[in-house]
Backbone as JSON, one array per atom type, in Angstrom:
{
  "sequence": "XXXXXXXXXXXXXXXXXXXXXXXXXXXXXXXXXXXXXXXXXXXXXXXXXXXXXXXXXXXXXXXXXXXXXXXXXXXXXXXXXXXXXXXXXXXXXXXXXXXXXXXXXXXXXXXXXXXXXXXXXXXXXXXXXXXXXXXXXXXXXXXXXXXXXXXXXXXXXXXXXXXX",
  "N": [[0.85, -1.16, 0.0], [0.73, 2.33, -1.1], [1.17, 5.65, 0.38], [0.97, 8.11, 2.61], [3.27, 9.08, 5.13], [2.35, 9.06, 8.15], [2.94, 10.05, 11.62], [1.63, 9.77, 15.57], [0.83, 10.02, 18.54], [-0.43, 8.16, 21.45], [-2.89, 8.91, 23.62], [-3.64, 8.57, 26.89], [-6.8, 8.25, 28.7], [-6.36, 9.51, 31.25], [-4.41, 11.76, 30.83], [-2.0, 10.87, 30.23], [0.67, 9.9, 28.07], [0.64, 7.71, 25.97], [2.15, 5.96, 23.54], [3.9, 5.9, 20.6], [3.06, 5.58, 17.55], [3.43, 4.99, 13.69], [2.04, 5.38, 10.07], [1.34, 4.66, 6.99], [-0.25, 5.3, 4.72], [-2.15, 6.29, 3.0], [-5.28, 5.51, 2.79], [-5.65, 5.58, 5.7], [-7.48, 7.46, 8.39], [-6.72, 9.23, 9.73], [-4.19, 10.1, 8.3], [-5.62, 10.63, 5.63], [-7.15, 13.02, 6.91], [-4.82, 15.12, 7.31], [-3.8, 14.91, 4.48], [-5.67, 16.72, 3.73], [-4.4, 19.23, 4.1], [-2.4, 19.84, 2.57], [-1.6, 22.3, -0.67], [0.78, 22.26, -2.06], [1.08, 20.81, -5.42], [-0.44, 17.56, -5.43], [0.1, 15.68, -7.27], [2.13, 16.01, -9.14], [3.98, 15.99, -7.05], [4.22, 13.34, -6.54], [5.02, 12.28, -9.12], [7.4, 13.77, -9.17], [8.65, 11.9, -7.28], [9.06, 9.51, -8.59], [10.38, 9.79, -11.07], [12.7, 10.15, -9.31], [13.33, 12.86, -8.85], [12.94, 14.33, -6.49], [14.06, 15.98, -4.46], [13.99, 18.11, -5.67], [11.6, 19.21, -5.14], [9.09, 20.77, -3.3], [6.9, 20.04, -0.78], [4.29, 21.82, 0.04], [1.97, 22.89, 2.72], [-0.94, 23.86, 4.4], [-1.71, 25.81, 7.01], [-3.75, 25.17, 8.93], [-5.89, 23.88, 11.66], [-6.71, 20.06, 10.81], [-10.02, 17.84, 11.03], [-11.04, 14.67, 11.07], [-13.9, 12.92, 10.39], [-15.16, 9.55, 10.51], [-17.83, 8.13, 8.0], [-20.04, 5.73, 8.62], [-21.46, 2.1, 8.21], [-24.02, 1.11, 9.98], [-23.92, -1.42, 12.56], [-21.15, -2.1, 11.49], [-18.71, -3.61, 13.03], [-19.23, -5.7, 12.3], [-22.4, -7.27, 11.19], [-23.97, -5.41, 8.0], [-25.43, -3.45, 6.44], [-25.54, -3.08, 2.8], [-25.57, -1.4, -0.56], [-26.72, 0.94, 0.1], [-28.76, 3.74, -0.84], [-26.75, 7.3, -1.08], [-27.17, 10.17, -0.14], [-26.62, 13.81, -0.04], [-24.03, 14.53, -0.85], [-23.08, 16.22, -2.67], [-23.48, 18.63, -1.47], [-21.6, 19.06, 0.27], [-19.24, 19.72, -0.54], [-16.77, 21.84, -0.43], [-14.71, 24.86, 0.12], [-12.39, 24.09, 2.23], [-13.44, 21.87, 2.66], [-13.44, 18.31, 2.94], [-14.51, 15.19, 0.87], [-13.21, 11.64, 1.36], [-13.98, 8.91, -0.31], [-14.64, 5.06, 0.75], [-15.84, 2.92, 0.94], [-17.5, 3.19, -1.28], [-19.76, 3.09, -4.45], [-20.59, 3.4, -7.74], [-24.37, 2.97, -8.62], [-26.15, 1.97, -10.84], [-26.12, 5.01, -11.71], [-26.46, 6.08, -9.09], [-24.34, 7.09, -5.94], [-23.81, 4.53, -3.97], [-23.69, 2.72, -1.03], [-20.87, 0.43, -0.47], [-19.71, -1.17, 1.54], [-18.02, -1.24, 5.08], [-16.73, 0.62, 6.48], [-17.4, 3.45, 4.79], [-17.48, 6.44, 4.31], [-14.96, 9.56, 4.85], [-15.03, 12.37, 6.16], [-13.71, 15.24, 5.91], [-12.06, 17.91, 7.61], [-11.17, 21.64, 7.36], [-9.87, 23.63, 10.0], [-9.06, 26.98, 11.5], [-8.39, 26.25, 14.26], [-8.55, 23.1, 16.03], [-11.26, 23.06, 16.97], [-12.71, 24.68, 15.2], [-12.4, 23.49, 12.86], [-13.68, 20.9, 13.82], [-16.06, 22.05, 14.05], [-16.93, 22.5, 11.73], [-16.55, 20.01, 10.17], [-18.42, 19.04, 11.5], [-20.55, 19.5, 10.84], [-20.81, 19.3, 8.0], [-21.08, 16.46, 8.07], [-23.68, 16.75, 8.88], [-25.31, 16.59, 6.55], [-24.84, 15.0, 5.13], [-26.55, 11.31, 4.01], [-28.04, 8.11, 4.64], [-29.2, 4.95, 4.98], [-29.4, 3.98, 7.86], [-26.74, 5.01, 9.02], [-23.88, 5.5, 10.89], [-21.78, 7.02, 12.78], [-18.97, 8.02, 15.0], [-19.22, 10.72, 17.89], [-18.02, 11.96, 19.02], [-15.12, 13.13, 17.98], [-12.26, 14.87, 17.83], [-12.56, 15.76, 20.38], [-10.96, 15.87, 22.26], [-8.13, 16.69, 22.26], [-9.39, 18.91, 21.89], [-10.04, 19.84, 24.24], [-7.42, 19.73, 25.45], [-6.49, 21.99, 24.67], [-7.54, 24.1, 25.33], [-10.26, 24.73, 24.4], [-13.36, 24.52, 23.64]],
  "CA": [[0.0, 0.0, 0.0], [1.34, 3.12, -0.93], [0.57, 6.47, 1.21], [1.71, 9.52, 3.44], [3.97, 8.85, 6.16], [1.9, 9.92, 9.41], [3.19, 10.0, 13.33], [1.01, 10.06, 15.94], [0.45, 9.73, 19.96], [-1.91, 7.6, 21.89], [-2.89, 10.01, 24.98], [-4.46, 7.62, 27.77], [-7.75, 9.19, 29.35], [-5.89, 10.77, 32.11], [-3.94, 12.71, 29.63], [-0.49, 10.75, 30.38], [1.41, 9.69, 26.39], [0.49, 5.96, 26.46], [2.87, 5.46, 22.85], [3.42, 6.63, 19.35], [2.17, 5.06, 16.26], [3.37, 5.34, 12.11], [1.26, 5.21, 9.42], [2.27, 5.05, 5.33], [-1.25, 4.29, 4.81], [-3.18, 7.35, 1.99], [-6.4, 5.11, 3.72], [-6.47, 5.47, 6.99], [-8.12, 8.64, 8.38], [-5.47, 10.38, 10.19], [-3.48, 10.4, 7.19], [-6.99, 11.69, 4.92], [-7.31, 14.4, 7.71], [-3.76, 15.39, 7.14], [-3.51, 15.17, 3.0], [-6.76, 18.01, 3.03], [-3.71, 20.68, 4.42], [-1.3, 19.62, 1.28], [-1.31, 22.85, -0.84], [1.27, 21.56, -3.71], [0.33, 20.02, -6.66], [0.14, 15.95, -5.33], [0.39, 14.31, -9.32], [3.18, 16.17, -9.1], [5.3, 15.98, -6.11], [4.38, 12.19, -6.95], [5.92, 12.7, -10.17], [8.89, 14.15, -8.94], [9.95, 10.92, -6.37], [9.22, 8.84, -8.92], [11.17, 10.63, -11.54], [13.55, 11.0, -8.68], [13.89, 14.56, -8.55], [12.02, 14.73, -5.02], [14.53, 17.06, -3.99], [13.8, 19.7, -6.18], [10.04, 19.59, -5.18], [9.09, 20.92, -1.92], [5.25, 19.91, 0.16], [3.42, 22.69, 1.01], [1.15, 22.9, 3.74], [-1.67, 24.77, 4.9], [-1.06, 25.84, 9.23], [-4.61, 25.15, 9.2], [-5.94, 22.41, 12.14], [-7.47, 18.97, 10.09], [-10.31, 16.9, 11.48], [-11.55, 13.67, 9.7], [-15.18, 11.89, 10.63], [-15.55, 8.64, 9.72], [-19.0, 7.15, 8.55], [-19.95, 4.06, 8.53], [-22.51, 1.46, 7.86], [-24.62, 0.81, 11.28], [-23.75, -2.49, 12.31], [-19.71, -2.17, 11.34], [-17.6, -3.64, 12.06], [-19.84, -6.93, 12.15], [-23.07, -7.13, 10.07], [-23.95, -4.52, 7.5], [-25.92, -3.65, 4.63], [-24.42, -2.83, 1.07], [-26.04, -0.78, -1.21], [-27.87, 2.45, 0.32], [-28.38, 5.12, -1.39], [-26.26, 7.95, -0.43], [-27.81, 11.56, -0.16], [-25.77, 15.0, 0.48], [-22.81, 14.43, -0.96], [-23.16, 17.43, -3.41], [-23.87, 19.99, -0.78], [-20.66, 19.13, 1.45], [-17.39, 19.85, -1.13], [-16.43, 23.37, -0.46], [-14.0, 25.22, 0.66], [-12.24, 23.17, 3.67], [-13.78, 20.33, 3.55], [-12.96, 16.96, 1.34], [-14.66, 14.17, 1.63], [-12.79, 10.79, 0.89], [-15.0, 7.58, -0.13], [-13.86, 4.54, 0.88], [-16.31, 1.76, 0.59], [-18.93, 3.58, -2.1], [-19.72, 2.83, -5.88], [-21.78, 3.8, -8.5], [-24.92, 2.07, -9.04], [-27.28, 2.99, -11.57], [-26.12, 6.36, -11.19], [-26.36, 6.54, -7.7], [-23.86, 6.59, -4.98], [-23.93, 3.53, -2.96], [-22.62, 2.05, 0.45], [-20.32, -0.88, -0.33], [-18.88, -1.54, 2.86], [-18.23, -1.1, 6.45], [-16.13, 2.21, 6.61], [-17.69, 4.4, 3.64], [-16.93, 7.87, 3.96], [-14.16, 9.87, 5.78], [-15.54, 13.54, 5.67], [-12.09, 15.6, 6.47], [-12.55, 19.7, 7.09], [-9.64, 22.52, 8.04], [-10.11, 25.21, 10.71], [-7.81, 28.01, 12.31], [-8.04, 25.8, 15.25], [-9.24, 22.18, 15.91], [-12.46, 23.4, 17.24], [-13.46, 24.88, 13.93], [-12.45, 22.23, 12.22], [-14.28, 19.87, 14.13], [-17.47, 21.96, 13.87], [-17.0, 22.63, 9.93], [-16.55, 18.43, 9.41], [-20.25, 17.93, 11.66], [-21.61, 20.68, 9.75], [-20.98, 18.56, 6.72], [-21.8, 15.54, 8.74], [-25.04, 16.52, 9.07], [-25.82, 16.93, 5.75], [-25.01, 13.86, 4.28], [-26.98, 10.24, 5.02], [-28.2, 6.81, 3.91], [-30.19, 4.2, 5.98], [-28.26, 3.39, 9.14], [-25.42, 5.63, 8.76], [-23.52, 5.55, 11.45], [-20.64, 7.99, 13.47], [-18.82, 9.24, 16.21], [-19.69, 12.16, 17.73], [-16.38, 13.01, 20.1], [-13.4, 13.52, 17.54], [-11.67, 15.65, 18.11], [-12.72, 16.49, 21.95], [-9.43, 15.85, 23.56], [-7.53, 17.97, 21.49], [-9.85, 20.37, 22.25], [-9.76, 19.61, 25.67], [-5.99, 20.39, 26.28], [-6.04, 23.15, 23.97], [-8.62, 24.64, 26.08], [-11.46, 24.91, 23.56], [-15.13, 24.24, 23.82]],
  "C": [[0.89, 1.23, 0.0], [0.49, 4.25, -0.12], [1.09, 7.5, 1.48], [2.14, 8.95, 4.69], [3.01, 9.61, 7.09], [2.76, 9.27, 10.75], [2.14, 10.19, 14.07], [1.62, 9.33, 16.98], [-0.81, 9.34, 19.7], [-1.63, 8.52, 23.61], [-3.8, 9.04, 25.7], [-5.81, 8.54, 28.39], [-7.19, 10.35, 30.47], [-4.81, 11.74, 31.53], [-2.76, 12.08, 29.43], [-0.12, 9.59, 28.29], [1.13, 8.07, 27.39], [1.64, 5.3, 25.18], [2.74, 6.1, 21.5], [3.23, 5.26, 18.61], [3.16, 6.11, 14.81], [2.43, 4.79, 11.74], [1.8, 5.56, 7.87], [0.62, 4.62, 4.86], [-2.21, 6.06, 3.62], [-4.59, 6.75, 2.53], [-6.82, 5.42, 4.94], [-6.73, 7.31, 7.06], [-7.5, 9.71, 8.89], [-4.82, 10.97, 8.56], [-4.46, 11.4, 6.35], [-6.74, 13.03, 5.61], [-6.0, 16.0, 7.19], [-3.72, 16.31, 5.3], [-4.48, 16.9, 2.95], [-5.71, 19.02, 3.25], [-2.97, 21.14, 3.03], [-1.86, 20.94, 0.05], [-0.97, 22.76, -2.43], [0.28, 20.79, -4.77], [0.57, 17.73, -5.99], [0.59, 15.38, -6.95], [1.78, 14.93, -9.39], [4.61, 16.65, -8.19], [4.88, 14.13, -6.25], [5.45, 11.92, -7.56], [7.21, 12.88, -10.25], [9.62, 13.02, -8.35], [9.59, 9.77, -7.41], [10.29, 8.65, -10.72], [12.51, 10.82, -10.91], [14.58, 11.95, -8.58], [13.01, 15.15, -7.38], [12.57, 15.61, -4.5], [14.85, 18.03, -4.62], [12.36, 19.72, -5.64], [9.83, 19.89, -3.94], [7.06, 20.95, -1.75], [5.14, 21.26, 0.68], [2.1, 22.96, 1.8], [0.57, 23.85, 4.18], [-1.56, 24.79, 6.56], [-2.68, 25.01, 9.7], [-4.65, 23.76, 10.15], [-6.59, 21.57, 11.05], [-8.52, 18.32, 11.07], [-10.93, 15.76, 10.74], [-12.68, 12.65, 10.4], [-14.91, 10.66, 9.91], [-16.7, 8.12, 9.72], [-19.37, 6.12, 8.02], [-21.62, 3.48, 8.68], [-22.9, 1.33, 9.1], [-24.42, -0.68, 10.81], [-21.82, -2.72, 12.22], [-18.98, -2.36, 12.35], [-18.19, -5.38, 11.91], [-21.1, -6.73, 11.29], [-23.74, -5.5, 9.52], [-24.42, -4.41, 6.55], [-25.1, -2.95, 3.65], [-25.48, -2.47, 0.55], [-27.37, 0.53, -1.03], [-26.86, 3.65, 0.04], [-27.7, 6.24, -0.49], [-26.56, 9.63, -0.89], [-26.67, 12.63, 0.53], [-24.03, 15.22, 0.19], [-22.08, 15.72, -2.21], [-23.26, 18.65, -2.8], [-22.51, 19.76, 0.38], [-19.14, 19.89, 0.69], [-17.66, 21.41, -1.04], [-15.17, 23.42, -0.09], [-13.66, 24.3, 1.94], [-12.34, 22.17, 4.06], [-13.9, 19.39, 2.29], [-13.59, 15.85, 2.27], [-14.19, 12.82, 0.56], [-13.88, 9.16, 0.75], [-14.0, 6.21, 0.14], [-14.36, 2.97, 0.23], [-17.46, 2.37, 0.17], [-18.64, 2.48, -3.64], [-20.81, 3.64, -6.34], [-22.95, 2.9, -9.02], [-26.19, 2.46, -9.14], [-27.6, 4.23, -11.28], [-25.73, 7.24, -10.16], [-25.18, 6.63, -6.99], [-24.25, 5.94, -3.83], [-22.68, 2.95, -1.93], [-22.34, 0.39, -0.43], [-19.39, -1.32, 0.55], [-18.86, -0.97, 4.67], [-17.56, 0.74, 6.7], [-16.27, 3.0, 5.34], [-17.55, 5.64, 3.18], [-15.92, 8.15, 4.63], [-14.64, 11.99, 5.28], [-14.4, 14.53, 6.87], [-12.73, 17.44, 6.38], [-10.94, 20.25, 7.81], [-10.68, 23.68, 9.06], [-8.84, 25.79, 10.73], [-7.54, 27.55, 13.46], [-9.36, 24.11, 15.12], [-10.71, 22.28, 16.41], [-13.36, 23.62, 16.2], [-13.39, 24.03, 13.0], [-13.21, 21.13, 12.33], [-15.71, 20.35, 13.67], [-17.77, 22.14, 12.28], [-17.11, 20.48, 9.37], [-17.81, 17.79, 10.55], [-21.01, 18.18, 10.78], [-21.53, 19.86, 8.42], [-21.54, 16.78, 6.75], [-23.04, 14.95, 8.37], [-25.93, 16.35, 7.67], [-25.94, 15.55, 4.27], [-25.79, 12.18, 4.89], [-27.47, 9.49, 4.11], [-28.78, 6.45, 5.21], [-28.95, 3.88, 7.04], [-26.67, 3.69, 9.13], [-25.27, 5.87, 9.98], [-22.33, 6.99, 11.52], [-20.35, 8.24, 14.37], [-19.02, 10.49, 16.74], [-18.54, 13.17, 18.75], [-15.48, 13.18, 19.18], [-13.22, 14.81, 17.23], [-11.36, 16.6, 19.63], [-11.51, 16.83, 22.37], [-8.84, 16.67, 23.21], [-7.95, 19.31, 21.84], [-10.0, 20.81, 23.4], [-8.65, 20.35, 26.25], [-6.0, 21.47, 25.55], [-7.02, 24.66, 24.55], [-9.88, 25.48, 25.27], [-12.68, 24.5, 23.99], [-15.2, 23.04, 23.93]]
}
């Protein structure tokens, strides 16, 4: 699998660093969250390391915070239906906010659920607060039968950062 190198901490409930974590993974959702900051041209800072001339090309990055929802089939990560229709997915792409499919398709037209983890709906703020409320706000707007989600990510963060 190719991807984006991510790092990350695991913060235990009482706030103390429990371990870090990599990730090379363009799938998982950290990483998604991450790519929406990227700036550059990707096809072509690709391009360049495979070309290798990666060190003429330089990543640029937006300061902005990332947060990334994931939603999911009700039922996931054990039984699950396949093929509901998927509504709102035209009223979320703007400014800020990308949303990555993971387990959709097209069928007869439509967009359909084919799987357990189906969307990842990624937004930017000026701080993870706004970020978080810009990726419910798009949240809310999209849905299918038994669409599932979390509704804390990003708390903690916002927690120590002393946000809302």
């Amino acid at each position: 699998e190719s991807g984006f190198a991510e790092a990350g901490g695991r913060v235990g409930p009482d706030g103390r660093r429990m371990g870090i974590e990599d990730n090379v993974s363009y799938g998982d959702t950290a990483s998604q969250a991450s790519v929406v900051r990227l700036t550059a041209d990707l096809v072509e800072l690709c391009g360049a390391a495979l070309d290798k001339r990666g060190d003429k090309e330089q990543a640029e990055w937006d300061t902005s915070a990332g947060v990334g929802v994931v939603l999911a089939a009700g039922g996931y990560p054990n039984a699950y239906s396949k093929g509901d229709a998927i509504s709102g997915l035209d009223a979320v792409q703007g400014e800020g906010v990308k949303v990555f499919h993971a387990c959709t398709r097209v069928d007869d037209g439509r967009v359909v659920t084919s799987g357990g983890r189906v969307l990842c709906v990624c937004a930017l703020g000026e701080d993870v607060a706004i970020a978080q409320a810009r990726a419910y706000e798009a949240v809310a707007k999209i849905s299918w039968k038994n669409m599932y989600c979390r509704h804390d990510i990003g708390h903690r963060a916002i927690a120590r950062l002393g946000g809302r």
